[in-house]
C-alpha positions in Angstrom: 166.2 156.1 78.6 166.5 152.6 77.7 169.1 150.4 79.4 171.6 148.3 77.8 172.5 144.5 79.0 176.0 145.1 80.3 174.3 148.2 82.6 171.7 146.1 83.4 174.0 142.8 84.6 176.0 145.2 86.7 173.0 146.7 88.4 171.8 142.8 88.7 175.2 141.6 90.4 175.3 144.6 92.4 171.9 143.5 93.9 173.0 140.4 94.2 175.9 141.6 96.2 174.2 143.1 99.1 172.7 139.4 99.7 175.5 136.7 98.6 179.5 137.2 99.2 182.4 134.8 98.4 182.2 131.5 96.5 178.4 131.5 96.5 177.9 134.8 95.1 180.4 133.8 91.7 178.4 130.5 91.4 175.2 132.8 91.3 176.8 135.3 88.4 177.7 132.0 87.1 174.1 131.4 86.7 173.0 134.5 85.0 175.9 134.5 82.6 174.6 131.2 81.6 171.0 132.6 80.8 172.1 135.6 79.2 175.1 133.7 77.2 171.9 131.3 76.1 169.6 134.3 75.5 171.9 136.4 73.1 172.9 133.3 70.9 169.3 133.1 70.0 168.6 137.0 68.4 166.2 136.0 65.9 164.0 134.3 69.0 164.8 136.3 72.1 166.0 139.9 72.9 166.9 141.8 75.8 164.2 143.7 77.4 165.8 147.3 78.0 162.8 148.8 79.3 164.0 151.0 82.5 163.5 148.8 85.5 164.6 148.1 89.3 168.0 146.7 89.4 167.5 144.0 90.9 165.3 142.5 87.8 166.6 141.2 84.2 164.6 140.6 81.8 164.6 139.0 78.5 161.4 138.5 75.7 160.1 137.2 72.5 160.9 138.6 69.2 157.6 137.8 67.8 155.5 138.3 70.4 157.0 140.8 72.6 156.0 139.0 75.7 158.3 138.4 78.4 159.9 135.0 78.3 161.9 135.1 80.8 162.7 137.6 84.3 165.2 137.3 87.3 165.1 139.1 90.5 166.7 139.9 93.3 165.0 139.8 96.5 166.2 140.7 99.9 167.5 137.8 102.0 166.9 135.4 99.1 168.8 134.5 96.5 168.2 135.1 92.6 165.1 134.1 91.2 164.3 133.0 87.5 160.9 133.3 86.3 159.3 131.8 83.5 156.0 133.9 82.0 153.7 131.9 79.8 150.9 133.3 79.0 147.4 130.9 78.9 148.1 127.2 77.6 147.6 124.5 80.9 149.6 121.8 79.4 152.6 124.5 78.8 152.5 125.4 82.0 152.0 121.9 84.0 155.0 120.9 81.8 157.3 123.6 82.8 155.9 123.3 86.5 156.9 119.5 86.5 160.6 120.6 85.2 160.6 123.3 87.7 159.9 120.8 90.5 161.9 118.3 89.3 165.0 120.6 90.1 164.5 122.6 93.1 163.8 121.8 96.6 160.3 124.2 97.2 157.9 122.7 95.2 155.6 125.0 93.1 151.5 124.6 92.7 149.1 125.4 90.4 148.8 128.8 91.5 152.4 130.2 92.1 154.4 132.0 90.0 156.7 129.7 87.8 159.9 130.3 89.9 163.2 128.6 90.1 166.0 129.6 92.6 169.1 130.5 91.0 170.5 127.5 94.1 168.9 125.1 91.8 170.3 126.4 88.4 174.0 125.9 90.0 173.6 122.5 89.0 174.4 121.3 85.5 171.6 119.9 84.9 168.9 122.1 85.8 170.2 124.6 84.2 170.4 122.6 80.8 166.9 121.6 81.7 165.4 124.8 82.0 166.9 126.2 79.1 165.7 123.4 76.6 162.4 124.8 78.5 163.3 128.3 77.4 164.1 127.1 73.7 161.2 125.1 73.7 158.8 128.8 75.2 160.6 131.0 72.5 160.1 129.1 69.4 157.4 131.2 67.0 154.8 127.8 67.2 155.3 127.5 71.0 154.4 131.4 71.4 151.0 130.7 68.8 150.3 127.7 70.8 150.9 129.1 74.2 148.3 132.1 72.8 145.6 130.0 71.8 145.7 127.1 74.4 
């Protein structure tokens, strides 16, 4: 059975609540509220992935393409991670690298995952950063692109 996004934010801030109390841990929600608020003003672009998952994972994709745009997880003893999937396309990726980098403190290379603490996002300006990335990913000519780069 398919979950829906309000079950699937609970689960998420559940997870998140074995690792991160207090202040810190309503920043954090803070975070994810942000990316999902962004994600469902954009329904002709991006929809919630309600494929069954682990709780500790959200997940939102492409209209068109179907293809994961964007995941966060939960791991244990960390805090939130957002992931960006692109799929082929170097340029695409060194650019969302560079933006990734340019707001958090563990710099990513060419082979890692495109990860960015949800730490980082609490600022303003990563998060506004990152989500002009999104905007850019889930546009119908960035997907083509992406495809055949």
């Amino acid at each position: 059975m398919a979950r829906t996004l309000p079950v699937a934010r609970e689960a998420f801030v559940a997870a998140m609540k074995r690792e991160t109390s207090g202040a810190e841990l309503t920043r954090l929600v803070a975070v994810l509220d942000a990316l999902i608020k962004w994600s469902v003003a954009r329904p002709k672009a991006v929809t919630f992935r309600n494929a069954d998952s682990s709780a500790g994972v959200l997940a939102f994709e492409c209209v068109e393409s179907k293809a994961i745009l964007w995941s966060a997880r939960v791991a244990r003893g960390d805090a939130p991670k957002l992931e960006l999937h692109v799929s082929g396309g170097a340029e695409t990726r060194a650019k969302i690298m560079e933006t990734l980098n340019a707001h958090s403190r563990s710099v990513l290379i060419e082979k890692d995952r495109l990860r960015i603490g949800f730490g980082a996002l609490k600022n303003g300006a990563a998060l506004d950063a990152v989500t002009s990335l999104l905007g850019e990913l889930a546009t119908p000519s960035a997907s083509r692109e992406t495809a055949t780069a």
